[in-house]
VOPAGU-2260 file (C-alpha; in pm, 1 decimal, decimal comma):
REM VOPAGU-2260
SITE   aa  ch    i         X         Y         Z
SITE  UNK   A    0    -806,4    -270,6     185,9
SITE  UNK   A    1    -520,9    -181,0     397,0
SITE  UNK   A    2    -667,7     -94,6     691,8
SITE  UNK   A    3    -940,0    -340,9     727,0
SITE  UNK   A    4    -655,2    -615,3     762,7
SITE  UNK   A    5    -496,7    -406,8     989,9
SITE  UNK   A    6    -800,8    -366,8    1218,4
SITE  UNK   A    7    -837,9    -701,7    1204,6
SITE  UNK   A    8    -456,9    -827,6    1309,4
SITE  UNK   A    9    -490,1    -586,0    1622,2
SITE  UNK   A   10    -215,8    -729,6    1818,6
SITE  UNK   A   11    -297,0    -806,7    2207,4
SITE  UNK   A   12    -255,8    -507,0    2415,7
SITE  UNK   A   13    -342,6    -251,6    2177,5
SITE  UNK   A   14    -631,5     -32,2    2131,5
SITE  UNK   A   15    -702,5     111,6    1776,3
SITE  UNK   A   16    -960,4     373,9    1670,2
SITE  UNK   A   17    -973,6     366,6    1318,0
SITE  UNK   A   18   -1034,5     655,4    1092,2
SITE  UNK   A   19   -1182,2     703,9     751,6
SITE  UNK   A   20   -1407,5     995,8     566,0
SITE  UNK   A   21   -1671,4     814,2     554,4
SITE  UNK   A   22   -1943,1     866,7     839,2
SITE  UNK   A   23   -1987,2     550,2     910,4
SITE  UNK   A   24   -1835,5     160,3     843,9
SITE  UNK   A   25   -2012,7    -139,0     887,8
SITE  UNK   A   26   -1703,3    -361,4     906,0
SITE  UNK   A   27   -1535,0    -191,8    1223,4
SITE  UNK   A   28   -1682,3    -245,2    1552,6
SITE  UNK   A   29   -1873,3     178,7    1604,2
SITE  UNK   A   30   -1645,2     193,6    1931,7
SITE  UNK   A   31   -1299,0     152,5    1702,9
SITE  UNK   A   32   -1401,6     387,8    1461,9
SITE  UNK   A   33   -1398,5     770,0    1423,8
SITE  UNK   A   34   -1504,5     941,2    1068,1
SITE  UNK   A   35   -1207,6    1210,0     974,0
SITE  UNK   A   36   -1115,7    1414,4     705,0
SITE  UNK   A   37    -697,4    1394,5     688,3
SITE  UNK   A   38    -697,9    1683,5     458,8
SITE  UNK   A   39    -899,6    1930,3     703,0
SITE  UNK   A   40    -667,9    2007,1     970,4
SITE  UNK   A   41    -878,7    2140,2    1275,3
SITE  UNK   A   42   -1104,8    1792,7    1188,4
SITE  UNK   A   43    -736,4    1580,1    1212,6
SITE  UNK   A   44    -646,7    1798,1    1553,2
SITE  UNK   A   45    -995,9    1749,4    1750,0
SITE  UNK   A   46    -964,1    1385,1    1650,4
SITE  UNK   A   47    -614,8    1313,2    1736,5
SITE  UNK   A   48    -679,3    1542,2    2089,7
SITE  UNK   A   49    -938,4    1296,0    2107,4
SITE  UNK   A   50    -788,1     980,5    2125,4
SITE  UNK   A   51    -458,4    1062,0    2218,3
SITE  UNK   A   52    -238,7     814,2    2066,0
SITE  UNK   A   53      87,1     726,5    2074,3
SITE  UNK   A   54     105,3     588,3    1727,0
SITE  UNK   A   55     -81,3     651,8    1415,7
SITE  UNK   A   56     -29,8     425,4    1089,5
SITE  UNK   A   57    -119,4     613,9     800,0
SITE  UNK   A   58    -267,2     411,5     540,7
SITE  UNK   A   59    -471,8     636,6     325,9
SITE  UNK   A   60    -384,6     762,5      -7,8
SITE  UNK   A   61    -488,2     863,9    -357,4
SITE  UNK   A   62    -315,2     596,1    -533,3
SITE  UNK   A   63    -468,1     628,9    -896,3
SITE  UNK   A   64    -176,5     662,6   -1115,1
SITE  UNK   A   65    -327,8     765,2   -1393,3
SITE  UNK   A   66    -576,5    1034,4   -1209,2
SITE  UNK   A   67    -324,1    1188,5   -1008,2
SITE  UNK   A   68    -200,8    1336,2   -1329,1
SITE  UNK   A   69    -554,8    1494,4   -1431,9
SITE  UNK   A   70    -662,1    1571,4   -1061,0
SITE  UNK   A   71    -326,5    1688,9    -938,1
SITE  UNK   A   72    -453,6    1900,4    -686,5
SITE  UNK   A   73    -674,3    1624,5    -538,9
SITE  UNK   A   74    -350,5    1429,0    -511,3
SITE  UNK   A   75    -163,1    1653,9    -358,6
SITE  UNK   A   76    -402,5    1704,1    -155,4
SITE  UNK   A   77    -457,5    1398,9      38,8
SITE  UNK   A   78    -113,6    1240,6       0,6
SITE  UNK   A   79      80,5    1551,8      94,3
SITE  UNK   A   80    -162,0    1813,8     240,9
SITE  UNK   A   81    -323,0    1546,3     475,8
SITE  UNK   A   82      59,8    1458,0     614,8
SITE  UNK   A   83     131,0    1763,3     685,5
SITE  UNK   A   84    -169,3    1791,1     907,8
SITE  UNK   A   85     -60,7    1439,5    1041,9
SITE  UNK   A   86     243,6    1583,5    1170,3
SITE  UNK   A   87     145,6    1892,8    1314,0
SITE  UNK   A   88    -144,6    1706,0    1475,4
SITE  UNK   A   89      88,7    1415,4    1572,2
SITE  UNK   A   90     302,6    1719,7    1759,4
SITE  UNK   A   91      52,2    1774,4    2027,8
SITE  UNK   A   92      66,1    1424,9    2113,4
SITE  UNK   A   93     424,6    1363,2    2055,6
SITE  UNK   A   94     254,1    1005,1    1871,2
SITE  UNK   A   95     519,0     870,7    1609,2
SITE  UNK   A   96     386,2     801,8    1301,1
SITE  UNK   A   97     418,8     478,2    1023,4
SITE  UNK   A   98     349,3     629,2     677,4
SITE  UNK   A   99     308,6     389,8     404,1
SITE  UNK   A  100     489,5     466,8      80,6
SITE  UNK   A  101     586,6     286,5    -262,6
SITE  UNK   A  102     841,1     182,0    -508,6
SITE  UNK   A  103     644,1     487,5    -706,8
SITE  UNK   A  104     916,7     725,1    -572,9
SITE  UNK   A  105    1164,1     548,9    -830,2
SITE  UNK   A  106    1215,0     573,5   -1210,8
SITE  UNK   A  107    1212,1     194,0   -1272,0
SITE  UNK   A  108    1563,1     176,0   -1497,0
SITE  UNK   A  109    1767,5      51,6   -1236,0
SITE  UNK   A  110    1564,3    -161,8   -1036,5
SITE  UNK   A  111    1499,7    -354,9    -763,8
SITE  UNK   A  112    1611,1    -110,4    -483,3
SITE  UNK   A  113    1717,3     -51,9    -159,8
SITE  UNK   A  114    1615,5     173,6      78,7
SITE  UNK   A  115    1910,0     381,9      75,6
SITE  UNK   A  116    1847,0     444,7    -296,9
SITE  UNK   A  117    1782,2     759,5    -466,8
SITE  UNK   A  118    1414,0     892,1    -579,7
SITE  UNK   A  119    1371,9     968,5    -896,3
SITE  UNK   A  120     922,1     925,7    -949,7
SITE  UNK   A  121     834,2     995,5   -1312,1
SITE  UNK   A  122     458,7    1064,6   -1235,0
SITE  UNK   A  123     255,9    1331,8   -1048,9
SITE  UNK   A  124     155,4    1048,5    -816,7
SITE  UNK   A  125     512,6     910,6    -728,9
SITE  UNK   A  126     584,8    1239,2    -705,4
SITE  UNK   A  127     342,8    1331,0    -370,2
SITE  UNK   A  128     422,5    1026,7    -260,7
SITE  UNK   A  129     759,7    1146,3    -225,8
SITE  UNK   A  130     670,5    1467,8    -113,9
SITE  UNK   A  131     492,2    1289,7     162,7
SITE  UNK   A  132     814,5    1165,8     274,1
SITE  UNK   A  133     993,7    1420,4     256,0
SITE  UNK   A  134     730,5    1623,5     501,2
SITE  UNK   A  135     774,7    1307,0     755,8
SITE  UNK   A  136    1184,9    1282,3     696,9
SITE  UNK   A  137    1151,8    1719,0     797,5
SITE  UNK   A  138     958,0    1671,5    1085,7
SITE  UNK   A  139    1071,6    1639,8    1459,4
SITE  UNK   A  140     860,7    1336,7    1497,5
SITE  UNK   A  141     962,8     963,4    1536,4
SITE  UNK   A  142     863,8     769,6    1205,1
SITE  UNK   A  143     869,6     471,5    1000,6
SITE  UNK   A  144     835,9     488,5     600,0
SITE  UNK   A  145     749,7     125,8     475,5
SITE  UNK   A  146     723,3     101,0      99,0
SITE  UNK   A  147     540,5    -171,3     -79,3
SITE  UNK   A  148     374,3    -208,2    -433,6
SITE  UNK   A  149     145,6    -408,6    -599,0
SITE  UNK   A  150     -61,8    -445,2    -318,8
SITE  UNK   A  151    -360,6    -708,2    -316,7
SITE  UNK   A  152    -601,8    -869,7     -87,4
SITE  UNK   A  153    -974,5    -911,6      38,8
SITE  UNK   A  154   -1175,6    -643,5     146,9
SITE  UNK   A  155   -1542,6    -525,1     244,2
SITE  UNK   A  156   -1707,6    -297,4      24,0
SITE  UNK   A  157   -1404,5    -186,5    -175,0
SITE  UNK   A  158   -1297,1    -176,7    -514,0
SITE  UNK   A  159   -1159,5    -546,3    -662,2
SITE  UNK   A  160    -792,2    -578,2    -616,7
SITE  UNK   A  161    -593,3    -689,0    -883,7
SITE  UNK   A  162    -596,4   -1115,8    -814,3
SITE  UNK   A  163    -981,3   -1042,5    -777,1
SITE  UNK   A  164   -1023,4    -907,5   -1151,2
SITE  UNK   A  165    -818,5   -1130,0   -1258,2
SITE  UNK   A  166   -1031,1   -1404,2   -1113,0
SITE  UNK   A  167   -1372,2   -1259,2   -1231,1
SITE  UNK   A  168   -1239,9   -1188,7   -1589,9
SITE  UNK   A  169   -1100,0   -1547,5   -1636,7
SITE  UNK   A  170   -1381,8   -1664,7   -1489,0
SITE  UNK   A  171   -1622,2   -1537,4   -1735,3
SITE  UNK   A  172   -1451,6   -1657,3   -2031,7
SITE  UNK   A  173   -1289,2   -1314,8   -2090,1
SITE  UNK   A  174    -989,9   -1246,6   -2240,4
SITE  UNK   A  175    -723,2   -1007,1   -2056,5
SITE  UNK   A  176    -378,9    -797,6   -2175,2
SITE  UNK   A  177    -143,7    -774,6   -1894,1
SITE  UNK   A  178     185,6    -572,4   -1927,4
SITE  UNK   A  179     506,2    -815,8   -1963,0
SITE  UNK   A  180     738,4    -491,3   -1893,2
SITE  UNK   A  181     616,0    -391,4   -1563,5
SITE  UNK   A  182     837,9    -608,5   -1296,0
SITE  UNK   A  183     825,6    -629,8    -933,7
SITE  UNK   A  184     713,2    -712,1    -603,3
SITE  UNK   A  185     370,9    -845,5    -546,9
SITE  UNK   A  186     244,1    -786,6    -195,2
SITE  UNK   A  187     -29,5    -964,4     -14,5
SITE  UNK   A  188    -169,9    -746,8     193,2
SITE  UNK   A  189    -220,3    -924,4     533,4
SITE  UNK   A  190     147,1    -955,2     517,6
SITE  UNK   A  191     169,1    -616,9     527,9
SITE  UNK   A  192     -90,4    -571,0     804,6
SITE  UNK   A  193     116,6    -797,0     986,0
SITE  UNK   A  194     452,5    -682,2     902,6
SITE  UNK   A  195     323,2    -307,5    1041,4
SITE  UNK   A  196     239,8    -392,9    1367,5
SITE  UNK   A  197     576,6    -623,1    1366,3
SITE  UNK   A  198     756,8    -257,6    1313,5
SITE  UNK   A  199     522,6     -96,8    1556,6
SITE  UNK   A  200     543,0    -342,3    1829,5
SITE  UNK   A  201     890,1    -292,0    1812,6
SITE  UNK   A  202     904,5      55,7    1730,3
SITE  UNK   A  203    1148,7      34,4    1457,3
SITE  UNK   A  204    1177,7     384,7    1294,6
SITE  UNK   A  205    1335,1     460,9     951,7
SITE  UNK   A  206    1262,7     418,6     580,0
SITE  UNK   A  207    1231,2     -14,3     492,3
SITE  UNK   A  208    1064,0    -176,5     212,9
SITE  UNK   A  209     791,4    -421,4     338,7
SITE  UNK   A  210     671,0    -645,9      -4,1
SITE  UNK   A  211     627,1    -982,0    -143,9
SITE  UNK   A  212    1010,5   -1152,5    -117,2
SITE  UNK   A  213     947,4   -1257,4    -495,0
SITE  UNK   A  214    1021,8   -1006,4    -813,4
SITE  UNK   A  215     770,8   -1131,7   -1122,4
SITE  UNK   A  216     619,3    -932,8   -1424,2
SITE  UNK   A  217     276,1    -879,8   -1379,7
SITE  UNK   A  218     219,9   -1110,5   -1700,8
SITE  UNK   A  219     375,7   -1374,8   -1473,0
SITE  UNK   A  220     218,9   -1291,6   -1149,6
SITE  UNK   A  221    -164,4   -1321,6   -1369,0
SITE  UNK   A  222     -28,1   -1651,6   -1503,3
SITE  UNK   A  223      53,5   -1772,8   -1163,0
SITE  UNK   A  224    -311,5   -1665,7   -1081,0
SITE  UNK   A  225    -466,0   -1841,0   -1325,9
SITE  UNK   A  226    -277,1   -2167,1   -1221,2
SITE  UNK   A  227    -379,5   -2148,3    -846,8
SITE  UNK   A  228    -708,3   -2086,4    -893,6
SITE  UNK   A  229    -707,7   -2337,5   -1213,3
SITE  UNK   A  230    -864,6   -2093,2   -1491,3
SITE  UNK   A  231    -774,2   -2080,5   -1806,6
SITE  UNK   A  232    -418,6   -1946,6   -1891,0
SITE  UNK   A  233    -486,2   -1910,0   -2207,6
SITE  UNK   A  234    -726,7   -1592,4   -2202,8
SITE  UNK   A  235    -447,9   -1393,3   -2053,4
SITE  UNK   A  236    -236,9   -1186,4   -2360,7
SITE  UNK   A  237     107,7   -1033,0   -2309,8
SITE  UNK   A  238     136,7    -664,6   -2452,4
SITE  UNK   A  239     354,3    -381,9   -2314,9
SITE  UNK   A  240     320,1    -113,2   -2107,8
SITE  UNK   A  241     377,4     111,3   -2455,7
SITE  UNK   A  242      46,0     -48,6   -2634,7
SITE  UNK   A  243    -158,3      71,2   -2389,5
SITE  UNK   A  244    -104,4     396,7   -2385,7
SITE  UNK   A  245    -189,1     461,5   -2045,3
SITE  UNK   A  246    -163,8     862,6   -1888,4
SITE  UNK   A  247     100,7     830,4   -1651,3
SITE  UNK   A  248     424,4     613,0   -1688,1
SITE  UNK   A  249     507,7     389,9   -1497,7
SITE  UNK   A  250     873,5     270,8   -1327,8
SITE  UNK   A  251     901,9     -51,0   -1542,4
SITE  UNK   A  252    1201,8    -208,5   -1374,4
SITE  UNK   A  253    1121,0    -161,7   -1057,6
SITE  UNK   A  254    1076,2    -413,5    -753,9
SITE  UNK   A  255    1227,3    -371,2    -404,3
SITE  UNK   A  256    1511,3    -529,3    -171,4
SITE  UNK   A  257    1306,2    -696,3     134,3
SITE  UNK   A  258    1628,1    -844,1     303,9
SITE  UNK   A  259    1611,3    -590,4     565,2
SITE  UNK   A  260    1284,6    -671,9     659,6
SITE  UNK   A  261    1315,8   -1046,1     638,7
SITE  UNK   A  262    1697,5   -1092,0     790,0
SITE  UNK   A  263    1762,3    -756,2     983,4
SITE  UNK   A  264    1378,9    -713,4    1108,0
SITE  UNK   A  265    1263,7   -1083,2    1106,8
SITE  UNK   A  266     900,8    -999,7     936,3
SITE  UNK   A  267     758,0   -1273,9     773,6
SITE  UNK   A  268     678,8   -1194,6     365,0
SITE  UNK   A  269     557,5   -1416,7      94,1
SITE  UNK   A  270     651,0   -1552,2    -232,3
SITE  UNK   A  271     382,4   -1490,8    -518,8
SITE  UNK   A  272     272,2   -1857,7    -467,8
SITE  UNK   A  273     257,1   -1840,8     -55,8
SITE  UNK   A  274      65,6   -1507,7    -106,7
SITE  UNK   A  275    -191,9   -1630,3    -387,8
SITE  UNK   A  276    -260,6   -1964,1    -178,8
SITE  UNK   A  277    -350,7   -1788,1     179,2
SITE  UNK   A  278    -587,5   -1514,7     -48,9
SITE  UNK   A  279    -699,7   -1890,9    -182,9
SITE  UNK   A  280    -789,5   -1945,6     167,8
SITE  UNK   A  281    -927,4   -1677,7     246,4
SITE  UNK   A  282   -1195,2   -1592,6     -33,8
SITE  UNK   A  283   -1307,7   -1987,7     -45,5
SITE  UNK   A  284   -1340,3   -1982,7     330,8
């Protein structure tokens, strides 16, 4: 999802080669697009001694919460295993390298954060997340960690985001449970896009949290849905995280500070209702 959007918002003067582990994808142009495997390292090194960048946004990760804690090595394996090979690749280039993260890395008791806060990730997947940092923050290389969550948006032959089930379920007549306990930042994800080329553009390097500039619960953020899309309200049910019973836990207070982004590094973020209305746009065309 991520990287589509940031194929797409290419800024002028930039040329991108896009990677994926698939052989092919019909939604980059062939001439933009290599097929890698991240977690095979002498794959990662012919690549990168192939196009020779200077920069290299890492937006791939195994980001099912409650698989990472069943297929732990898988996990580890692309979110921490495949930056390690990012860095040593990214060596014999000397490219710097934008790593996207997540509000994951915290417990959720004592939230929103900063990004000076302490990790503390209750799950296996917050957990190499945070690992993954840790192998970028250890490395000689220049880098950028921007951490988002609840990430939505359009994409081509992908999974349905969030907004997108939500739509479909509602839709049908069907009736949905969404967690009241769960609070935080909800990101649309051409904002992001946008927001990473801002940082690499003007190669800012550190840790920042880049997210929607609006805290909700995602009871409120699916009510919110319903209302700009004009569905029915009604067929949405609060229940807590608890009732569901779900593998891994998840940081329930959560959220994260965006006023460095927006005041120190002047990217432009939405509000849940400025984020719903341009994925509005987008989907009706």
């Amino acid at each position: 999802m991520l990287g589509q959007r940031l194929v797409k918002y290419t800024p002028a003067g930039f040329q991108v080669v896009a990677t994926d582990i698939s052989p092919d994808h019909q939604f980059i142009e062939k001439n933009k697009y290599r097929s890698c495997d991240l977690t095979d390292r002498d794959a990662l090194i012919a690549l990168i001694d192939e196009v020779q960048p200077n920069k290299i946004i890492n937006a791939a990760a195994y980001t099912n919460v409650d698989g990472a804690e069943k297929e732990r090595d898988l996990c580890w394996l692309v979110n921490v295993i495949a930056m390690e090979n990012l860095v040593f690749a990214a060596r014999r280039v000397r490219a710097s390298i934008y790593h996207i993260s997540t509000d994951y890395v915290f417990d959720g008791t004592k939230g929103p954060y900063k990004e000076t806060d302490t990790p503390s990730p209750l799950g296996f997947y917050g957990q190499s997340k945070l690992a993954a940092e840790q192998v970028l923050k250890g490395s000689p290389l220049n880098f950028t960690i921007a951490r988002t969550m609840v990430l939505y948006g359009v994409s081509e032959n992908n999974r349905p985001d969030f907004v997108g089930w939500m739509i479909k379920k509602l839709r049908r007549g069907d009736a949905v449970h969404i967690v009241t306990d769960q609070i935080g930042n909800t990101t649309f994800s051409d904002d992001l896009a946008r927001a990473l080329w801002e940082l690499v553009r003007t190669q800012y390097h550190g840790v920042v949290n880049v997210a929607g500039r609006e805290i909700v619960s995602r009871y409120d953020f699916a009510l919110k849905i319903a209302e700009i899309f004009d569905l029915d309200a009604s067929l949405i049910k609060p229940i807590t995280s608890s009732a569901l019973k779900q593998r891994a836990p998840r940081p329930l207070k959560s959220g994260l500070i965006v006023d460095k982004a927006i005041n120190t590094l002047g990217l432009e973020l939405s509000d849940v209702e400025e984020g719903l209305r341009k994925y509005k746009a987008l989907v009706q065309g």
